[in-house]
Structures are given as C-alpha cells and as structure tokens.
C-alpha positions in Angstrom: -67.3 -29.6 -64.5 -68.7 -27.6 -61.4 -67.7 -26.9 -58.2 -69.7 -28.0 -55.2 -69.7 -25.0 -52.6 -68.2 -26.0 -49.1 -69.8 -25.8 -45.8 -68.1 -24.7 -43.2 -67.9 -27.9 -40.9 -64.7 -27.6 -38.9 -62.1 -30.2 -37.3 -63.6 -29.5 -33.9 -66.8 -30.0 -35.3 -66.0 -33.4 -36.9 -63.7 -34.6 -33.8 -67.4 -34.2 -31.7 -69.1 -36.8 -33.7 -65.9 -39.6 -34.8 -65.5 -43.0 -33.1 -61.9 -43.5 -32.8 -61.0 -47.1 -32.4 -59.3 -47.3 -28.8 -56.9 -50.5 -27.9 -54.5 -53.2 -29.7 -54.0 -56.2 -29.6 -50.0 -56.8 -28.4 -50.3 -60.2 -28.3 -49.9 -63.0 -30.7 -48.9 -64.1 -33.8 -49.2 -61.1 -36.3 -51.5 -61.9 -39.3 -51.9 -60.0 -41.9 -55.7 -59.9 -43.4 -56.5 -60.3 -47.0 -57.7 -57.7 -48.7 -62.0 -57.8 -49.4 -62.3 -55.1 -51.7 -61.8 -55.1 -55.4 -60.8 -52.3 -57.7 -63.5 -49.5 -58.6 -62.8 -47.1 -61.5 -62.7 -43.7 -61.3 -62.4 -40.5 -63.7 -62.6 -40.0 -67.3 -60.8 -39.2 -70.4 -57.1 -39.3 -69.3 -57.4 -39.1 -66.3 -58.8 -42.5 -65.0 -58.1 -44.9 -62.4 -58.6 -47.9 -60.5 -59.2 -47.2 -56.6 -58.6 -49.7 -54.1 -59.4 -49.1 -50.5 -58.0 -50.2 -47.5 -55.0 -51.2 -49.8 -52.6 -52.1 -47.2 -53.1 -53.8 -44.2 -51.6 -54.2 -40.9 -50.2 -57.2 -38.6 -52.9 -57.8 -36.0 -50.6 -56.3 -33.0 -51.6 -52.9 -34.7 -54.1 -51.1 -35.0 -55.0 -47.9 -37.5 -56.0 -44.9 -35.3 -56.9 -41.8 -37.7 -54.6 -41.7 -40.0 -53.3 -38.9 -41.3 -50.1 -38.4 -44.4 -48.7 -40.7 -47.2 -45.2 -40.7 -48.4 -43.3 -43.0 -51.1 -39.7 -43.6 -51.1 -37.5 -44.3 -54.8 -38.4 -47.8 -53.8 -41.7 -47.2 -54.3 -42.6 -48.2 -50.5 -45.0 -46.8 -48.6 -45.0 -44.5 -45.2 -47.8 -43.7 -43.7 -48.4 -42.0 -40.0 -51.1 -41.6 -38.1 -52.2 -39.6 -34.8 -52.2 -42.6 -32.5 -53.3 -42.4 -29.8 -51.5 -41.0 -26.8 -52.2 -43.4 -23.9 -50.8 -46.1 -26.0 -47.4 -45.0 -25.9 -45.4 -48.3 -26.7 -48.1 -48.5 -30.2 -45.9 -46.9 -33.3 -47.0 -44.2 -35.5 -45.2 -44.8 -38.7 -46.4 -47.9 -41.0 -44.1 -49.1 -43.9 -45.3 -51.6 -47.0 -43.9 -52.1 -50.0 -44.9 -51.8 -53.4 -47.6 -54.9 -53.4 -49.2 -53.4 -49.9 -47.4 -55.8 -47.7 -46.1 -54.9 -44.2 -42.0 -54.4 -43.6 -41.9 -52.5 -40.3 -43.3 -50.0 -37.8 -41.5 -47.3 -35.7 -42.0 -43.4 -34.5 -43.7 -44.7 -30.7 -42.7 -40.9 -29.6 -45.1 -39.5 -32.2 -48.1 -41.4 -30.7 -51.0 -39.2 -29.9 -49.5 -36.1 -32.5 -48.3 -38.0 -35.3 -49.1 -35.9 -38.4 -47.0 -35.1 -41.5 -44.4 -37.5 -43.3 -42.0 -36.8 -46.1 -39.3 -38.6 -48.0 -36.2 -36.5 -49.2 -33.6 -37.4 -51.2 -30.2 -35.7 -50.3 -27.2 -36.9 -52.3 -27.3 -40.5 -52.6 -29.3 -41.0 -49.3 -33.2 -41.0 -48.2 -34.9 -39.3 -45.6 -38.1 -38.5 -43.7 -39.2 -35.8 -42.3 -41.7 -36.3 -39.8 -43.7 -33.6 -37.1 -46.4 -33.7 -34.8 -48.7 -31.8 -33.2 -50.9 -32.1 -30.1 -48.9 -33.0 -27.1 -46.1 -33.4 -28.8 -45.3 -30.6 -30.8 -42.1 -31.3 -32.7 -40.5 -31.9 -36.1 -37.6 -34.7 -36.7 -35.3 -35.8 -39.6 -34.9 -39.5 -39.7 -33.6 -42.8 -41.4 -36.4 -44.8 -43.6 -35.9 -47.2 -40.6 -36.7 -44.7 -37.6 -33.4 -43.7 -36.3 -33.5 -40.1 -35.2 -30.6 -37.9 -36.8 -32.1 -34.8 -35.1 -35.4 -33.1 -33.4 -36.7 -29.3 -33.2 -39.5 -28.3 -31.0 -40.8 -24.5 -31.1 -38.9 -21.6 -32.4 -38.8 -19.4 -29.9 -36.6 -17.0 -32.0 -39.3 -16.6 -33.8 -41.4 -14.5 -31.2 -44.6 -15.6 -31.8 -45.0 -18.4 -29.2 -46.3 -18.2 -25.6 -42.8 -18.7 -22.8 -41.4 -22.3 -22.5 -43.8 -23.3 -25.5 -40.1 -25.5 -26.6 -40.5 -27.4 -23.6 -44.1 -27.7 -22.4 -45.4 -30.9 -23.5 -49.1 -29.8 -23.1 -52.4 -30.1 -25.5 -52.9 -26.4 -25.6 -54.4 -24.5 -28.4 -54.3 -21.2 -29.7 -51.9 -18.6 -32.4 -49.0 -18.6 -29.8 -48.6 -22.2 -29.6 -46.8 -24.8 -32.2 -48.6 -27.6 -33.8 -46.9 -28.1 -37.2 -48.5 -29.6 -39.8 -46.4 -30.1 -43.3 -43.1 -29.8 -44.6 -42.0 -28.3 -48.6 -37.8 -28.5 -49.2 -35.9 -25.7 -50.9 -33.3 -26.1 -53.0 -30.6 -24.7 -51.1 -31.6 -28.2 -48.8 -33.6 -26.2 -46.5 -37.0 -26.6 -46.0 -40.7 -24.8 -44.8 -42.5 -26.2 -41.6 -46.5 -25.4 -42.1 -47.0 -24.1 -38.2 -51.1 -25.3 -39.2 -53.2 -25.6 -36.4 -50.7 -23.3 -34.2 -49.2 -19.7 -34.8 -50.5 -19.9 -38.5 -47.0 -19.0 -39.9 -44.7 -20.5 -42.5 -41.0 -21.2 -40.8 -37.9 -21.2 -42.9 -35.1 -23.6 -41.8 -31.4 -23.9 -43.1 -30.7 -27.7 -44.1 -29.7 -28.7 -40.6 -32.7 -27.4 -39.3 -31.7 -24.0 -37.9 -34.6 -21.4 -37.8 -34.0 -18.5 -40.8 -37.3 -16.2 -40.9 -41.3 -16.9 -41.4 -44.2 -15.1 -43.2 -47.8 -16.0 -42.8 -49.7 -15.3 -39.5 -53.4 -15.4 -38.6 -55.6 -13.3 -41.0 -58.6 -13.0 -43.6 -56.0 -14.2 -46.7 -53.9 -12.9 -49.2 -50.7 -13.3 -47.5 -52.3 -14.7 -44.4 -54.1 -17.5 -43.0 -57.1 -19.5 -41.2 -55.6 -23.1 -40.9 -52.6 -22.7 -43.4 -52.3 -27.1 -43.1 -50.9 -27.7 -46.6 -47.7 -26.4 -48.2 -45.7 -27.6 -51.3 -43.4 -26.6 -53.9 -44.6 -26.4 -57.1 -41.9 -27.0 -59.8 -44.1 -28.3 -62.4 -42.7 -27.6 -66.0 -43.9 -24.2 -67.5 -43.9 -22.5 -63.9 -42.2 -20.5 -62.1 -41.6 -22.2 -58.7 -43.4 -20.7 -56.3 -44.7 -21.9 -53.0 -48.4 -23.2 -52.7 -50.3 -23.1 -49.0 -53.3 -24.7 -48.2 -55.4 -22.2 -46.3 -58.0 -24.8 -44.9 -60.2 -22.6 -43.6 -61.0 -20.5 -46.1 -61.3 -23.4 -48.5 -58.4 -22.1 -50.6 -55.0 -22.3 -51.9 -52.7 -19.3 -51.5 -49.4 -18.9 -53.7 -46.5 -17.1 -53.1 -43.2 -16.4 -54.5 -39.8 -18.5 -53.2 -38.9 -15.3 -50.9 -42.8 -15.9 -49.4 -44.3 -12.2 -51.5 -48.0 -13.5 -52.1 -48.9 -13.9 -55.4 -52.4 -15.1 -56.0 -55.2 -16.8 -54.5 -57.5 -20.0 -55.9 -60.7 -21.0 -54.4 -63.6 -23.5 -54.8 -62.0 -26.5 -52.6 -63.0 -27.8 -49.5 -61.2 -27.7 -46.6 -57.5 -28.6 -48.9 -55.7 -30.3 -46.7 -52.1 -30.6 -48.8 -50.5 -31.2 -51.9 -48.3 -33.3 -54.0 -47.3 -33.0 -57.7 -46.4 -35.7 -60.7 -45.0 -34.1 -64.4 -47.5 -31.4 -65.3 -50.7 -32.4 -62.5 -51.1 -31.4 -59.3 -53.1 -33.0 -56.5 -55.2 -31.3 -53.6 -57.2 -33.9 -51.2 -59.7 -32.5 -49.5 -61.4 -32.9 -46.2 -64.7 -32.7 -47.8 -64.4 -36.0 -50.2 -63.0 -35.4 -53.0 -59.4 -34.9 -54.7 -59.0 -32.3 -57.3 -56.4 -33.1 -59.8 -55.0 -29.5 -61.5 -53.2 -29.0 -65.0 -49.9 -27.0 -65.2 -52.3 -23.9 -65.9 -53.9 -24.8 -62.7 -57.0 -25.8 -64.2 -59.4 -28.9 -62.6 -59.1 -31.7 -64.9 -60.5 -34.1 -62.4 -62.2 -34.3 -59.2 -62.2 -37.7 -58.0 -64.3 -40.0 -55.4 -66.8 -36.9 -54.8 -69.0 -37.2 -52.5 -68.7 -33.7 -51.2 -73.3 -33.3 -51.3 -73.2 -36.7 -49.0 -70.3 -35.7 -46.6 -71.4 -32.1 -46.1 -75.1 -32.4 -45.5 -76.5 -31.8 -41.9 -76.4 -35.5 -40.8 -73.3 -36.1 -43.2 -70.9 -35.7 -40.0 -71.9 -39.4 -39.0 -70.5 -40.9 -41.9 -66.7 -40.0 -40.8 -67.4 -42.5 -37.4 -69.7 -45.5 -39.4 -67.5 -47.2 -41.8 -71.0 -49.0 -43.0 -72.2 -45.3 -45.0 -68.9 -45.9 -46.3 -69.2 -46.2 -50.4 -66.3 -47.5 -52.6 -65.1 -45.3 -55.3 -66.1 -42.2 -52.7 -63.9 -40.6 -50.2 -65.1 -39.5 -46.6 -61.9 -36.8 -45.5 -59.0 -37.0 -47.5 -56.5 -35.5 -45.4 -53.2 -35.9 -47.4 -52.8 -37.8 -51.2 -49.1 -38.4 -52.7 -47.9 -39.9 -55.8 -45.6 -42.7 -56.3 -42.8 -42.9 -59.3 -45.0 -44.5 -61.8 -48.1 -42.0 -61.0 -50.1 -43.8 -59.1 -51.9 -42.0 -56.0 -52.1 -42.8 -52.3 -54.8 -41.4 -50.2 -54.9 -40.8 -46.5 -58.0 -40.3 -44.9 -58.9 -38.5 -41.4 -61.1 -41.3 -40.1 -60.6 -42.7 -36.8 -60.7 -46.8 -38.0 -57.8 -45.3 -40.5 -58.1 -45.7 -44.4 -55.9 -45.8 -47.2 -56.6 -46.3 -50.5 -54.4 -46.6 -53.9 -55.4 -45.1 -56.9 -54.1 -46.8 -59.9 -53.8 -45.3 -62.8 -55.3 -47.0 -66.3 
C-alpha cells in the first residue's frame, strides 16, 4: 500500500473556489426525497464495505449547507451539523435520522453560520451531545439529544491566550488569540478536551461541568505543537495505553501525547486529517484530501478508502469541491469528520457546500 504525498491546498484556498448553496425553502409540505444512488463497494480483504452516498436526506424546508461532523447515539441514530449559514438564522444546524436514514428532528438555530463539531456522551444512564462552533459564534454547549441547552462556555479567558472581551465579542475575526473550537475527546474523570482548531491552537482541559483546568498545545512547527490542531480523540483501543491523539491539519499529521498532554510521538503521510473516531482494535482518520485511512491497534494502514487524493489535489482539482457533477461514487471529495456506529458501520461527513453524507457499510 503507498502513500500519496499531500499538497498543500489550504481551507482558505478551497473556501475561494466552493459554491455554497444559499436559501431554503420554509414553506410547504416537507417531503423527503428517495434516495438515487445504490451501494458501491469498497476495500479489500477484511476490511470491505458497501458505500452509500447521500444516505440520508432532508425534508424539503431544509437545506444542507457544508456540512461538517457525524455522531451516533446507543440508538444507533444519527447527528449531523453543519456550518449553516449565518444570515439564515431561524434554519437549524443539527440533523437527526434514525438507523434506516429517515428524518426525526432538527434543532441548534444558534449554531447557524459556526456550527462545527458534535459528540454523543454517555454519562450514567443518560445521553449527551456536545456541540461547538466557530466563526461568529465561538462557543461550546452540552445538550439533550433533543436540543435543550443544559449549559454554554464561550472563551477562556483564564486561559491568557485570547485577545480582551474575546468571551463576548461575537465577531468573525481570525488569528492565535481568538477561539474557534473545533472537537471535543472526554476523560474519564467526566471531563473533557476542547480542540481550540482554527483559533489559539491549544488543547483546553475542562472539569465535567465545564470549568476551565489547564491547556498545552499552541502554535508551532510540531512535536508538542501545532498548525491547525482540528482533530482530537482518545484512543483506548485494546493493547494501548490511552493516550491522547491530535490531528495537526496542517502539517498533514497526527500528534500523540500522554493523558497529562507530554508529547509522545508523531505519524505522518495523511492529508490534511481532519479527526478521529475508533471501533475495537481500528482507528479512523478522514481526511480533507479524499480519502479515509483506517489504522490497526499497532497503528498500521490497513485501508485507505474512496481515494481520490491524485484527482482532488491536482491544480484544477479545487473545482471538484463546488461541482457535484465531477463527483464519483465510491470516491470522497473532503472528508471532514467519519464516526462509527455500534455495529461498525461508518458515517462520513464531507466539507462541501451542497452537504454530503455517506454510510459505509460494512460486508
């Protein structure tokens, strides 16, 4: 198996050339369309599935606008959020279908124009998700699996990395002293790691109602710190220690570290990893640059799946993202987050602005 080496082609640089599909429809019956496309295999040897895109699909009152995570619940439904966009405020963020792709509801209208990562949790006998946003919005929330907002967090200003009144100032700014989180990975003691991704570049550590504990990470040239750290997850996979894996997007790698956040090793040849998600003894990165990588418990590839990395990266690939027509099934475009559900199965959320999500079935 061999690696195909990245380009550099950045988010700015693929934001220049998408078509985002602007408007919905608010009126009217919804209808849900049927599904055209048909499942297309995938992989070999033990690892092989059956890939449907565009697997679930929405009432006509919605529309998909760039989505962005997955999550599944013990139910085996399905969450999904998306950035939105922000001048349609009353339009939700967060989509929920159950196990046959079918639409139950839609909430998360104060995400719109930022929505970006989604979790479920399990805490005692209850469910959660963990939801944050970046852009305009800048916060992180715990929630019901019906939208009801148990509490909210915007910038850590205890912190000391972020610019004055950054926990207030609802403003699309850029740079390393503002917050735009990306990801969320829960601790044991029920507290959890906010990704700050395409803000300060550090790794926060919150208490289990959400207090603010410490951070490591920052802006650098890797081992220990980061260029786009977008992706983080806890890998408890048997035969490991658990340790804490960050995807450091920009330098197309994956950075590890110990539960106290010492950094313990680096992996390369990915491109652009976006974030992770685990199932028995395989781990999954999705990466912006078509493909996911599937990785045994000795972190070794044993798949790559839907590559079209040559396609996507070439000099007039960065059309493709915006024309659903150079679309090919049993490819990916952007995989920007992937998650498994209990049987194994994989959902895959791609960073296109018409929205795409695909299940991966497993034979």
């Amino acid at each position: 198996m061999t690696d195909n080496t990245p380009t550099n082609m950045t988010r700015r640089d693929f934001l220049a050339t998408s078509a985002v599909v602007a408007g919905a429809t608010l009126a009217g019956t919804p209808f849900v369309h049927a599904n055209p496309h048909k499942p297309v295999p995938l992989g070999e040897g033990d690892y092989r599935y059956e890939v449907i895109h565009e697997w679930p699909q929405l009432p006509d009152k919605y529309t998909w606008q760039t989505t962005h995570n997955v999550a599944v619940d013990s139910a085996n439904n399905l969450y999904v959020i998306h950035e939105g966009l922000a001048e349609l405020k009353d339009h939700p963020s967060i989509f929920v279908f159950d196990d046959k792709g079918k639409f139950i509801r839609a909430f998360g209208e104060q995400f719109q124009g930022g929505g970006h990562g989604i979790e479920v949790r399990k805490e005692g006998s209850e469910e959660f998700l963990y939801v944050c946003a970046y852009q305009q919005v800048k916060s992180f929330a715990k929630m019901t699996l019906n939208g009801e907002v148990i509490w909210e967090r915007f910038a850590p200003m205890e912190s000391g990395v972020y610019a004055e009144n950054e926990d207030t100032q609802r403003e699309k700014v850029w740079g390393r002293d503002r917050f735009m989180p990306t990801n969320f990975a829960f601790l044991d003691d029920g507290g959890f790691l906010l990704a700050d991704g395409y803000g300060s570049f550090f790794i926060h550590r919150y208490d289990r109602d959400g207090k603010w504990l410490s951070k490591f990470g920052g802006p650098g040239e890797g081992e220990g710190t980061f260029q786009t750290p977008h992706g983080i997850w806890i890998d408890r996979r048997p035969g490991r220690e658990p340790s804490i894996v960050v995807c450091d997007r920009a330098h197309h790698t994956l950075q590890t570290f110990d539960m106290d956040g010492k950094y313990l090793e680096t992996l390369t040849g990915y491109g652009l990893p976006a974030n992770l998600d685990s199932f028995e003894n395989l781990l999954v990165v999705p990466e912006l640059h078509a493909r996911l990588t599937l990785l045994n418990e000795k972190n070794e590839v044993v798949a790559r799946l839907g590559d079209d990395v040559a396609r996507v990266t070439a000099k007039d690939g960065r059309e493709i993202r915006g024309d659903s027509a150079k679309w090919v099934d049993g490819k990916f475009v952007h995989p920007h987050d992937a998650c498994f559900d209990r049987d194994g199965n994989l959902f895959v959320a791609e960073w296109v602005g018409t929205g795409r999500i695909s299940k991966l079935t497993r034979v």
